[in-house]
TIVEXSE-825978 format. One record per residue: residue number from 1; residue in one letter; x, y, z of N, C-alpha, C in turn. Coordinates in nm, 4 decimals, m for minus. Each point is the difference from the previous one (the first is absolute). Layout:
BEGIN
pos:code:n_east:n_north:n_up:ca_east:ca_north:ca_up:c_east:c_north:c_up
NUM:A:X:Y:Z:X:Y:Z:X:Y:Z
...
This chain:
BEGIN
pos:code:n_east:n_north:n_up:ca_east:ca_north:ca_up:c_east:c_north:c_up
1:X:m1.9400:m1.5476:3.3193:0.1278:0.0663:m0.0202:0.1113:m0.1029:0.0006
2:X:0.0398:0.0000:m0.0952:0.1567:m0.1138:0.0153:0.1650:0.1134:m0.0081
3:X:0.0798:m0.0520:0.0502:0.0835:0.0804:0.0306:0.1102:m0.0947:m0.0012
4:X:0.1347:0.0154:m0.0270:0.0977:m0.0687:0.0023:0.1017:0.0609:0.0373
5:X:0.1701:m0.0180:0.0124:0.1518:0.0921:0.0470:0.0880:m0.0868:m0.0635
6:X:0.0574:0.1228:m0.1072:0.1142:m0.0538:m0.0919:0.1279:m0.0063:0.0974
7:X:0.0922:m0.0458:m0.0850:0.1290:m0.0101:0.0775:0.0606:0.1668:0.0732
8:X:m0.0295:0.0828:m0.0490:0.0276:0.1499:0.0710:m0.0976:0.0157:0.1438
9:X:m0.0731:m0.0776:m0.0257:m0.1071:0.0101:0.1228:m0.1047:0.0969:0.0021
10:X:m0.0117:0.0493:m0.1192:m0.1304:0.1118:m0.0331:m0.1505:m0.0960:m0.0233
11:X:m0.0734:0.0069:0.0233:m0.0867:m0.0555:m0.0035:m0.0880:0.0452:m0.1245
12:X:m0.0749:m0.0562:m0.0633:m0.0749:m0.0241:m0.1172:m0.1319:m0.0497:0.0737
13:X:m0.0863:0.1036:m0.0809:m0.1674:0.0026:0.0335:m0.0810:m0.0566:m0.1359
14:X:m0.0952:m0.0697:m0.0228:m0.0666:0.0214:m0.1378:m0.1462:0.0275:0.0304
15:X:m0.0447:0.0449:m0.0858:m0.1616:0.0498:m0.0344:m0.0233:m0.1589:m0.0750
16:X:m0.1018:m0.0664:0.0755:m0.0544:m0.0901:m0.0759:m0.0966:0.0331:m0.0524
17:X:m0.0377:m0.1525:m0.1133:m0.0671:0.0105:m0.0896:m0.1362:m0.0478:0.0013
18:X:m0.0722:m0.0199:m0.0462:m0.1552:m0.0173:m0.0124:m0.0540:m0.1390:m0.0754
19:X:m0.0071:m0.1351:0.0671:m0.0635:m0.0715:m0.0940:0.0749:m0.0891:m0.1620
20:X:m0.0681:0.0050:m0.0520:0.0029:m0.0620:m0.1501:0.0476:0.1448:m0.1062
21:X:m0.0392:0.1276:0.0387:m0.0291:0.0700:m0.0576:0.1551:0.0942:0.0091
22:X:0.0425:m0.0234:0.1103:0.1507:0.0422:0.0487:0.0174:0.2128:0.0136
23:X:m0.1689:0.0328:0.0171:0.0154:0.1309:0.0127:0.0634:0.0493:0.1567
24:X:0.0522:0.0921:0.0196:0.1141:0.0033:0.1040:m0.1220:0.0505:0.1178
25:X:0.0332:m0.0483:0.1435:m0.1286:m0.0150:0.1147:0.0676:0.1571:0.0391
26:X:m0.0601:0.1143:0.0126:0.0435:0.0661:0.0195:m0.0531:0.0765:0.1548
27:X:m0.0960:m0.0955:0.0726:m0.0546:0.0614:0.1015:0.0704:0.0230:0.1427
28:X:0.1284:m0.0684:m0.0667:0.0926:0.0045:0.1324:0.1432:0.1001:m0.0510
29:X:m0.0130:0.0495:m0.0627:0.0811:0.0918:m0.1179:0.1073:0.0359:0.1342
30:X:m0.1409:0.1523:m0.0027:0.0727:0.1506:0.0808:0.0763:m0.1225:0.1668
31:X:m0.0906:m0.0701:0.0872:0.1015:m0.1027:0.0818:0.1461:m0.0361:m0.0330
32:X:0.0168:m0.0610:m0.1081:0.1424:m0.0402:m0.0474:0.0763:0.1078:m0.0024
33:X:m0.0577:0.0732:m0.0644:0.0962:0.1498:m0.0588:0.0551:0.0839:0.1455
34:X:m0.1145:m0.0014:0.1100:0.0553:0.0885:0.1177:0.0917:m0.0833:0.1008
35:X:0.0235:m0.1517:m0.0615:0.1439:m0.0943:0.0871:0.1165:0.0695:m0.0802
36:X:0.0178:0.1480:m0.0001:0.1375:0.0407:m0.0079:0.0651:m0.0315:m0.1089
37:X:m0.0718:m0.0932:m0.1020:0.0163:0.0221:m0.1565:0.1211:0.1115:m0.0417
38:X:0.0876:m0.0314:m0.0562:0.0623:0.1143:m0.0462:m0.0362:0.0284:m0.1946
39:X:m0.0220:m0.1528:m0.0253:m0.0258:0.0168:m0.1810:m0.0971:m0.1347:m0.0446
40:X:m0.1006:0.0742:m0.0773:m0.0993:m0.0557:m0.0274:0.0011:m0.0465:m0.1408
41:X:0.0133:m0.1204:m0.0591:0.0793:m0.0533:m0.1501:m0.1334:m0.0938:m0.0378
42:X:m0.0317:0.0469:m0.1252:m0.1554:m0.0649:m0.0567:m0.0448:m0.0368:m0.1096
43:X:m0.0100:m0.0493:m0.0951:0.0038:0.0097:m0.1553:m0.1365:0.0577:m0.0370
44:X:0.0374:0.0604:m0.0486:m0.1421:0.0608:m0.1293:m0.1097:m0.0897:m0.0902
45:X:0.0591:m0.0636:m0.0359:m0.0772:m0.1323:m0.0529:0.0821:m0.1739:0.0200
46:X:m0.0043:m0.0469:0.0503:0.0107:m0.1324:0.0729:0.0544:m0.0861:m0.1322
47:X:0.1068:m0.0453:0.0080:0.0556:m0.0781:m0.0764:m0.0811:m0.1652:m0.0750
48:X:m0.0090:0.0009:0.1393:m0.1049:m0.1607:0.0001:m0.1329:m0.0082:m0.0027
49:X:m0.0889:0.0905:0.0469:m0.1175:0.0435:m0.0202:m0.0806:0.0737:m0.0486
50:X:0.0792:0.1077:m0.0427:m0.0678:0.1068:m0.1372:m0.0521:0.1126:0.1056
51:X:m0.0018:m0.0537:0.1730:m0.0668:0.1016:0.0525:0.0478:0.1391:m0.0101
52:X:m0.0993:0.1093:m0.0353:0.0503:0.1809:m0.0106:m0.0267:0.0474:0.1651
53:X:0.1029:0.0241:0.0784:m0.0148:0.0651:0.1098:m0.0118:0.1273:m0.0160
54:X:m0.0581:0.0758:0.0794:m0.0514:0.0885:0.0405:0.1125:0.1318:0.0650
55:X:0.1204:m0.0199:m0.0940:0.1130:0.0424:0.0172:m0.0273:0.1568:0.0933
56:X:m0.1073:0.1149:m0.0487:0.0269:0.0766:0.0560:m0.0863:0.0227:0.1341
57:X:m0.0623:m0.0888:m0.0103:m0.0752:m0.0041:0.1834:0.1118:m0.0873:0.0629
58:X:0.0786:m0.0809:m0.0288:0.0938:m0.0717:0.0626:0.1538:0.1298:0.0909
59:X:0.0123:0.1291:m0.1529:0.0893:0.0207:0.0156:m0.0964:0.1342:0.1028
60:X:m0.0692:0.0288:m0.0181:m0.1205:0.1185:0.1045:0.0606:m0.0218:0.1417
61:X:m0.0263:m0.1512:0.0032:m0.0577:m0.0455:0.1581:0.1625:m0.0259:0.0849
62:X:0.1232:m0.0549:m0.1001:0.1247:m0.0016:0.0337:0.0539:0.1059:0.0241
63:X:m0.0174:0.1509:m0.0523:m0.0046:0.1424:m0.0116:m0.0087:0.0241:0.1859
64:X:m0.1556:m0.0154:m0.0126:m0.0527:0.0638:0.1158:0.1180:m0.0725:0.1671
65:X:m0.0257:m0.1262:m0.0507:0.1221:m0.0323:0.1191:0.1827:0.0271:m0.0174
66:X:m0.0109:0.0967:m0.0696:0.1424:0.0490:m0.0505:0.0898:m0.1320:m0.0258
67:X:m0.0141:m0.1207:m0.0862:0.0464:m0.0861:m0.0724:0.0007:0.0290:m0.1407
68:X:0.1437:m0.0440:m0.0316:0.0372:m0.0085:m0.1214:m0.0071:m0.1169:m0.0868
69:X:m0.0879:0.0586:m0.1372:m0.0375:m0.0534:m0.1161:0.0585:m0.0698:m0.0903
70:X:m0.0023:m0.1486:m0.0805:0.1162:m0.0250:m0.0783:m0.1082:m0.1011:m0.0964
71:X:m0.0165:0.0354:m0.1389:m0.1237:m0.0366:m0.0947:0.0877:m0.1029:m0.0813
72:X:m0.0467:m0.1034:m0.0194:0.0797:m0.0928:m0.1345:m0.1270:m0.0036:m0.0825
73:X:0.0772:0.0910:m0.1087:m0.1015:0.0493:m0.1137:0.0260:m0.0892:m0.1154
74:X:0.0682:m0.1176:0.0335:0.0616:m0.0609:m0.1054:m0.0910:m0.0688:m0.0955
75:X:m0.1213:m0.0181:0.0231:m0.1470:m0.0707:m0.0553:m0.0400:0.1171:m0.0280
76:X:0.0134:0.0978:0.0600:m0.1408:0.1083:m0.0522:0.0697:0.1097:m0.0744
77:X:0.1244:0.0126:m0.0249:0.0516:0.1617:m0.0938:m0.0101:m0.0554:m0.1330
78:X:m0.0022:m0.1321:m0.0331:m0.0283:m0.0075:m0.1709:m0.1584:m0.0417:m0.0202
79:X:m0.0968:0.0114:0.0981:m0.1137:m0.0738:m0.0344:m0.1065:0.1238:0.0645
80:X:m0.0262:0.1239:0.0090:m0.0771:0.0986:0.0933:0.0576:0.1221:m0.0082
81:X:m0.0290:0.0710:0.0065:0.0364:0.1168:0.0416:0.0535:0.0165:0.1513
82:X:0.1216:0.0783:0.0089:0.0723:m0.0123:0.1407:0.0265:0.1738:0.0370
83:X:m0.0334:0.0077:0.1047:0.0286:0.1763:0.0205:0.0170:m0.0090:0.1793
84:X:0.1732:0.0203:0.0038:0.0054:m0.0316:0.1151:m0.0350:0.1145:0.1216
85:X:m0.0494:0.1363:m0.0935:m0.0018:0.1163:0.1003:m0.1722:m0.0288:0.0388
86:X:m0.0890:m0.0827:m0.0470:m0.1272:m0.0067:m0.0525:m0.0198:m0.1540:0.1282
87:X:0.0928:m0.0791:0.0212:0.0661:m0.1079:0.0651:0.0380:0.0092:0.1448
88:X:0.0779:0.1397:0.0346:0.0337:0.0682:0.1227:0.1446:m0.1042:0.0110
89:X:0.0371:m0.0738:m0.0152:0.1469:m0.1018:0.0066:0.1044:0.0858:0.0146
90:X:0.0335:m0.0548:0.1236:0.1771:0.0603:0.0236:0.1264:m0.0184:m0.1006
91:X:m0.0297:m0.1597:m0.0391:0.0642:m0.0518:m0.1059:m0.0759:m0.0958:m0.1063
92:X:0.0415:m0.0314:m0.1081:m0.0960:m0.0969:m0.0719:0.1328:m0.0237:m0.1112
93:X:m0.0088:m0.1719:m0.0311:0.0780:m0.0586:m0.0712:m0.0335:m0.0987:m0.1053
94:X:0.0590:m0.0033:m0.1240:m0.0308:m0.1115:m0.1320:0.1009:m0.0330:m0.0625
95:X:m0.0258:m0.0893:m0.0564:0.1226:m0.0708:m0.0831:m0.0123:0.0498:m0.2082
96:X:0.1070:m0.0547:0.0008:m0.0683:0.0716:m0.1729:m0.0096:m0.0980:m0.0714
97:X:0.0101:m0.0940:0.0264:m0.0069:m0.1478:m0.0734:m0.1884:m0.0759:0.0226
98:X:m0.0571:0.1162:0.1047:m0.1269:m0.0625:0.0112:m0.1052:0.1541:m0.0687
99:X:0.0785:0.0849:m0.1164:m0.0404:0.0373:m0.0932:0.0258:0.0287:m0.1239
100:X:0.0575:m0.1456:m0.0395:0.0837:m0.0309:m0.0972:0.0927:0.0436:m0.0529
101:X:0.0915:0.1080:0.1194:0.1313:0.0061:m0.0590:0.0941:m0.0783:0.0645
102:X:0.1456:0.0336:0.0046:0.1080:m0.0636:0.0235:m0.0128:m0.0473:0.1941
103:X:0.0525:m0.0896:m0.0445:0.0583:m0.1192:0.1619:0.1094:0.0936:0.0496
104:X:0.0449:m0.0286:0.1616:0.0602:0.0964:0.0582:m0.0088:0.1681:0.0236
105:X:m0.1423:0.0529:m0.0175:0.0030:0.1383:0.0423:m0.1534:0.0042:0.0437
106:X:m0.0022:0.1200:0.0513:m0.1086:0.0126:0.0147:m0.0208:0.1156:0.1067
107:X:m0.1139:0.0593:0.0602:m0.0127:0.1518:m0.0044:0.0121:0.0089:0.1981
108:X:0.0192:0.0631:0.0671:m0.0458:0.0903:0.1256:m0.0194:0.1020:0.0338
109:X:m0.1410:0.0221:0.0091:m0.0344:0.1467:0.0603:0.0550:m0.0122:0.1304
110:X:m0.0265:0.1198:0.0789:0.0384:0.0533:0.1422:m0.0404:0.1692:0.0291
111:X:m0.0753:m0.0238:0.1131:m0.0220:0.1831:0.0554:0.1409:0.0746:0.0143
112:X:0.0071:0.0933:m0.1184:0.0958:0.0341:0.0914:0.0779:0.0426:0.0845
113:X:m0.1033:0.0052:0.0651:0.0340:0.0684:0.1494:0.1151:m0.1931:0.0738
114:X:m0.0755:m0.0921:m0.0094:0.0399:m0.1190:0.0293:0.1360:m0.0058:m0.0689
115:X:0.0157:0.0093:m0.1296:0.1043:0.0059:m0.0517:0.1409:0.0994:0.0416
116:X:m0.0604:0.1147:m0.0097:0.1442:0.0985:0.0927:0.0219:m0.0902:0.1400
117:X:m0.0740:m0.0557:0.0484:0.0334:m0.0175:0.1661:0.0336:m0.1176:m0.0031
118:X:0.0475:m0.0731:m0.1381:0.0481:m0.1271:m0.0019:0.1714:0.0103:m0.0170
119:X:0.0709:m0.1097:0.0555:0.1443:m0.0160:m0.0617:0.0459:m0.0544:m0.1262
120:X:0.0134:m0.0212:m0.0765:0.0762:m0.0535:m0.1109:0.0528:m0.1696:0.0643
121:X:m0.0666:m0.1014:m0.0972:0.0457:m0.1195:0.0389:0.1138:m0.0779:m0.0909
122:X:0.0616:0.0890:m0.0893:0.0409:m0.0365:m0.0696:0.1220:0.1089:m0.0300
123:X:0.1486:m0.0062:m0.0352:0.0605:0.1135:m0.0061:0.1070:0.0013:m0.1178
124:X:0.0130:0.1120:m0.0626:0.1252:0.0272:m0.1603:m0.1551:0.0719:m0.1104
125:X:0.0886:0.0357:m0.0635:m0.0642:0.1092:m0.0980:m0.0638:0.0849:0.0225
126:X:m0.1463:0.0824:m0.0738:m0.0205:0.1223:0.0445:m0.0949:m0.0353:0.1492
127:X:0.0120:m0.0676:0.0864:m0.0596:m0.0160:0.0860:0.0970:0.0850:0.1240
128:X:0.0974:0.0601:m0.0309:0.1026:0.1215:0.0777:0.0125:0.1561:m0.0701
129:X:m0.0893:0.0609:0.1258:0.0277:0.1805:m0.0707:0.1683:0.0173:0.0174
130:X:0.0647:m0.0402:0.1510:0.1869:0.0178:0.0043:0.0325:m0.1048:0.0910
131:X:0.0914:0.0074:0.0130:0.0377:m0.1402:0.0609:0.2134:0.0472:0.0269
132:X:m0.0133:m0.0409:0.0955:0.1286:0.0323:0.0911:0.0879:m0.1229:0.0491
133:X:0.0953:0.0139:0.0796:0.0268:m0.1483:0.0512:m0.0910:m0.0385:0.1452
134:X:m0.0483:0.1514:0.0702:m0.0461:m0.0078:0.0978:m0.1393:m0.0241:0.0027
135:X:m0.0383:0.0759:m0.1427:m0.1810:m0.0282:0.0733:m0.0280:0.0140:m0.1869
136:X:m0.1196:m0.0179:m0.0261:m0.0664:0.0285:m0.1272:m0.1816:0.0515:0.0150
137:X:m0.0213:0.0915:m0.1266:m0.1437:0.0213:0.0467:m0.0582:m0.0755:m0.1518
138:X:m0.1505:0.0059:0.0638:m0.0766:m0.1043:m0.1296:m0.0693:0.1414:m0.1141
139:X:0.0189:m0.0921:m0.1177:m0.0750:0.1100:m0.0735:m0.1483:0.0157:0.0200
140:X:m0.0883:0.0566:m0.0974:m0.1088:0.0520:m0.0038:m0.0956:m0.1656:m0.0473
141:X:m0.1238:0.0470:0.0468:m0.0844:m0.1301:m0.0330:0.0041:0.0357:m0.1441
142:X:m0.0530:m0.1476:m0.0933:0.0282:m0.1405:m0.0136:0.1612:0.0083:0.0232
143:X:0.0663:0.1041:m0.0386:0.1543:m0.0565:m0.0122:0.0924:m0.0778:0.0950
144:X:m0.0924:0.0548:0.1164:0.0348:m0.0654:0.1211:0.0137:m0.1787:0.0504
145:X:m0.1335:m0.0493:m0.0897:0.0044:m0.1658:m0.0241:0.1008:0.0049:m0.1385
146:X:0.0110:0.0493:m0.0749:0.0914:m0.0752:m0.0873:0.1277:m0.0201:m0.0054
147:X:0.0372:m0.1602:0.0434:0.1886:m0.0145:m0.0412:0.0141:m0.0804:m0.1188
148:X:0.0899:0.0910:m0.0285:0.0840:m0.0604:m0.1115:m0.1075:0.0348:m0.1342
149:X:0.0363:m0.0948:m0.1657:m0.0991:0.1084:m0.0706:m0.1173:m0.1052:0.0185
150:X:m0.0974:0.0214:m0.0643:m0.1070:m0.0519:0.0579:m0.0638:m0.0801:m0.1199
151:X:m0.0581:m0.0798:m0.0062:m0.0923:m0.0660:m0.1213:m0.0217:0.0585:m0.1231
152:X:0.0711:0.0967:m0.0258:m0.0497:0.0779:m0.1362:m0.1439:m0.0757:m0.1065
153:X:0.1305:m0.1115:m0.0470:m0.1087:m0.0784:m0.0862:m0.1231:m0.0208:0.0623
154:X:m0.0040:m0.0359:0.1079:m0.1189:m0.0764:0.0234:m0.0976:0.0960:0.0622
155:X:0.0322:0.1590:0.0049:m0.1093:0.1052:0.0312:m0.0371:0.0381:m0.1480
156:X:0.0659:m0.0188:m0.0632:m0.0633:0.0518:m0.1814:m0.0989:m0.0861:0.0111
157:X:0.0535:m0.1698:0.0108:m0.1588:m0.1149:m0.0425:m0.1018:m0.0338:0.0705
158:X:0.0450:0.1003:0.1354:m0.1428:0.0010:0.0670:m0.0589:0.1254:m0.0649
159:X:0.0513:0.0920:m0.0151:m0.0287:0.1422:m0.0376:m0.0906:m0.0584:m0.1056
160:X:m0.0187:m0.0907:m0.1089:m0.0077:m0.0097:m0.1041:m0.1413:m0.0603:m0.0022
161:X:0.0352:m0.1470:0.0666:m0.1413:m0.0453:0.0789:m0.0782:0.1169:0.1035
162:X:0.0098:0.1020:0.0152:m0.0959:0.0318:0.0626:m0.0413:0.0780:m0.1078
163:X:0.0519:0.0586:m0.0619:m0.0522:0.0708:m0.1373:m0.0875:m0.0763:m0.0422
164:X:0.0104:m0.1533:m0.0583:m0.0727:m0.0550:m0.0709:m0.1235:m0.0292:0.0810
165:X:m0.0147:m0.0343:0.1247:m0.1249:0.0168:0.1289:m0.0636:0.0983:m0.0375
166:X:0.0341:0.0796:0.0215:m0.0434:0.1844:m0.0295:m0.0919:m0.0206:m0.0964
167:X:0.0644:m0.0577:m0.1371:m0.0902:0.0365:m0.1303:m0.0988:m0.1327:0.0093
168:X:m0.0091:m0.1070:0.0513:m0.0985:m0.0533:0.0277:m0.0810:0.0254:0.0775
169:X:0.0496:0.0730:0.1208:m0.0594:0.0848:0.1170:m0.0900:m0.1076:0.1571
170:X:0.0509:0.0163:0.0414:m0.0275:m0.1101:0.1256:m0.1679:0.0283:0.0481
171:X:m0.0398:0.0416:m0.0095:m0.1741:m0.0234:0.0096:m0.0161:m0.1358:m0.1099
172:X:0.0484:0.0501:m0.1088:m0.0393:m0.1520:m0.1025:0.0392:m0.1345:0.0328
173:X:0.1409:0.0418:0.0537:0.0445:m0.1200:m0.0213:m0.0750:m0.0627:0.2077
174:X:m0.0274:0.0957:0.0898:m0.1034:m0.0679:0.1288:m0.1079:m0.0457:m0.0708
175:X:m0.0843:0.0501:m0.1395:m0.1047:m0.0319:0.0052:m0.0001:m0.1558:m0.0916
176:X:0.1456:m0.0023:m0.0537:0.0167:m0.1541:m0.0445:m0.0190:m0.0608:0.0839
177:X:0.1260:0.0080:0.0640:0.0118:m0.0712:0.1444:m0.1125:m0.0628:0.1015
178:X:m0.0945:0.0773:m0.0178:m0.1317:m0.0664:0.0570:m0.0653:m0.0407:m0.0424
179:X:m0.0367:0.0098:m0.1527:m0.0449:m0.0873:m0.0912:0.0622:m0.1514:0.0079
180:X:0.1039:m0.0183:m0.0026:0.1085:m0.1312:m0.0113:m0.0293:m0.0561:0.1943
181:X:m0.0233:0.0800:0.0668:m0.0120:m0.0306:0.1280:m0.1772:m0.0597:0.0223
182:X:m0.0688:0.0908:m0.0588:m0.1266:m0.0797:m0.0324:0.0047:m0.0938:m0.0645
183:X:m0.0050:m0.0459:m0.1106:0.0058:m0.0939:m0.0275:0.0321:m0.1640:0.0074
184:X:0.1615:0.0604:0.0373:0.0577:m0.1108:0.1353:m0.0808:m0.0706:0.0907
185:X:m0.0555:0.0887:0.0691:m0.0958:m0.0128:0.1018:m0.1246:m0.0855:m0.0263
186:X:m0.0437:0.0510:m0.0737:m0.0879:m0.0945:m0.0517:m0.0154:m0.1285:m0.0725
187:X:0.1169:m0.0122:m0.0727:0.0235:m0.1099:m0.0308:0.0570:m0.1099:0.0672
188:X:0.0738:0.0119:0.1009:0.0350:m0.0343:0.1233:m0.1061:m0.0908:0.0929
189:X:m0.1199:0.1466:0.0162:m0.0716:m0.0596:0.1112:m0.1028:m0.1003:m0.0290
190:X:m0.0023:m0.0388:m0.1597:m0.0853:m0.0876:m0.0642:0.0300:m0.0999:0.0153
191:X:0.1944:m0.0332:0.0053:0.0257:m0.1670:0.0753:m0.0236:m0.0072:0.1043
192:X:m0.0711:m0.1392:0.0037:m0.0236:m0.0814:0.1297:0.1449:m0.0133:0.0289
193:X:m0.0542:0.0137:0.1572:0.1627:m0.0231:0.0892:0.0519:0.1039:0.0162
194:X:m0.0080:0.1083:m0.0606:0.1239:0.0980:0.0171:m0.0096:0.1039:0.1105
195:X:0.0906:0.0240:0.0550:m0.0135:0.1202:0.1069:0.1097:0.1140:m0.0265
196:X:m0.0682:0.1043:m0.0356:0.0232:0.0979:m0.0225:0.0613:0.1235:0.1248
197:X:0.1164:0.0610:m0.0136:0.0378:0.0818:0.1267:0.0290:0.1640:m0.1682
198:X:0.0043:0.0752:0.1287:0.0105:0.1587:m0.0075:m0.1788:0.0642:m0.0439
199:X:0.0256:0.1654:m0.0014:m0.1308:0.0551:0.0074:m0.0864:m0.0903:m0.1656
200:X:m0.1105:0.0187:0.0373:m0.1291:m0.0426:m0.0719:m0.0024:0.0759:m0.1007
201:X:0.0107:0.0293:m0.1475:m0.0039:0.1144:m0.0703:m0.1265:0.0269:m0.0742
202:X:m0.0531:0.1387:0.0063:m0.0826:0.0405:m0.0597:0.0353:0.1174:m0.0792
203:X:m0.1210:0.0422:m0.0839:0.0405:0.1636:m0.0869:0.0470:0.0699:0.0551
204:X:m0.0554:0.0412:0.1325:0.0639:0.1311:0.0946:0.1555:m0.0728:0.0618
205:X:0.0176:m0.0598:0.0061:0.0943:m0.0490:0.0854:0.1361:m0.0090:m0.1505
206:X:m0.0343:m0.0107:m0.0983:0.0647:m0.0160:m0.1513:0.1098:0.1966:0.0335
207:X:m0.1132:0.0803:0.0029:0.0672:0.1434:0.0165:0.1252:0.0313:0.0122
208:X:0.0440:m0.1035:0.1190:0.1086:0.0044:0.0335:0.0155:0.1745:0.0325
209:X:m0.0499:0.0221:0.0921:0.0272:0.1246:0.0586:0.0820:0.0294:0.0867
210:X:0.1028:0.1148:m0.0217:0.1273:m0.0042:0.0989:m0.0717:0.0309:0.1462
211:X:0.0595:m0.0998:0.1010:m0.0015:0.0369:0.1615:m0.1398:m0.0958:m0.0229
212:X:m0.0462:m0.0438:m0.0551:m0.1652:m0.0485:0.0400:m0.0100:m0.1591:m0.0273
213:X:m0.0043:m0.0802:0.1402:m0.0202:m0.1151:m0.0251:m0.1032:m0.0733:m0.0451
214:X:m0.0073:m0.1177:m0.0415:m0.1193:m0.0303:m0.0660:m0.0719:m0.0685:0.0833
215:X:m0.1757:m0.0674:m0.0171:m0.0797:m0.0233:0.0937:0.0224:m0.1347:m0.0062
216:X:m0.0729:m0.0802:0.1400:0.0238:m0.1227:0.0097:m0.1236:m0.0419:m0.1060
C-alpha cells in the first residue's frame, strides 16, 4: 500500500500494480477502501499500458463499502463499448479529442441522486432558477452545472464524432485494436533485449470486454 498527503492534508491511497504486466494487485482492494476512503478514481483502460480494468467489480466492491466511484473513460468510450448503468459508476469521464472530435470538451456522467446533492462550482447563466440580493436557488440538473453559454461548437463535433464511431461501431473498431495490439506484441518480443510491460495479449483478451480484465 503506498499512500501519500497533499497540501490540504487529505491523504491519497493507491491500489498497486502487478509486475511487468502492470495488472492492478487487487487483493488488498476491499482493506484500502474501508480506511474511510471517501472517492475511489480509476481508469478504464490505462493510458500507458493498454491494461482493461475490471471497472465493474472495482465499482461492486467500492459500492459495498459505501465509496464513491469516478471512471476515466477517456481510453475506453472511443475504443469498446461503454454502459455505465452495466458499469455501476457513480461518475465516469472522457475527453472528445480521444474520439476524434474537438480539443476542449468533453462528456460527465453523474448519479443523479449525487448530482442534486451537489452545489454548483461555478456561477451566471442558466445555472440560477431566481436569484435575489439575499439568497439565490440553483436550477434543475444539468442546468445546474452550466455557467454562462457553454461550448456549443464543440458539443456538435463531438456529437459528430460519436456518430461517425457509431457507424463504424466499437466492437470493430476493439476488435482492430487487438489485432494491432497482437501484433505489436509479437513483433516486439522477437527483439533480443527488449522488455516488454502491460497485459500479455491474446484472442480472448483482444474482446475487449466491458468491466473484464484481461489474463496475465
Amino acid at each position: 500500500m503506498a499512500a501519500s498527503r497533499p497540501a490540504d492534508g487529505r491523504p491519497l491511497l493507491f491500489v498497486p500494480v502487478t509486475g511487468d504486466e502492470g495488472l492492478l494487485d487487487l487483493g488488498n482492494l476491499d482493506a484500502l477502501l474501508a480506511q474511510k476512503v471517501k472517492l475511489f478514481a480509476f481508469p478504464h483502460i490505462s493510458n500507458s499500458l493498454g491494461t482493461i480494468n475490471p471497472a465493474a467489480e472495482l465499482c461492486a466492491r467500492a459500492r459495498l463499502q459505501g465509496v464513491i466511484t469516478v471512471v476515466d473513460a477517456a481510453q475506453s468510450a472511443g475504443h469498446l463499448p461503454v454502459d455505465v448503468q452495466a458499469l455501476g459508476c457513480d461518475f465516469l469521464a472522457f475527453s472528445g479529442h480521444k474520439m476524434a472530435g474537438p480539443t476542449g470538451i468533453g462528456v460527465l456522467y453523474g448519479r443523479r441522486a449525487l448530482l442534486e446533492a451537489m452545489d454548483p462550482f461555478q456561477g451566471g447563466g442558466e445555472m440560477i432558477a431566481s436569484v435575489h440580493y439575499e439568497q439565490s436557488t440553483w436550477n434543475k440538473v444539468p442546468h445546474k452545472f452550466e455557467a454562462g453559454t457553454p461550448d456549443i461548437a464543440g458539443a456538435f463535433g463531438l456529437h459528430a464524432a460519436m456518430d461517425y464511431l457509431d457507424a463504424i461501431g466499437r466492437p470493430a473498431i476493439a476488435a482492430h485494436d487487438g489485432k494491432l495490439a497482437q501484433d505489436a506484441f509479437a513483433g516486439l518480443a522477437a527483439v533480443p533485449g527488449i522488455r516488454l510491460f502491460g497485459p500479455r495479449a491474446n484472442a480472448e483478451d483482444c474482446q475487449f470486454r466491458p468491466g473484464r480484465r484481461p489474463r496475465p
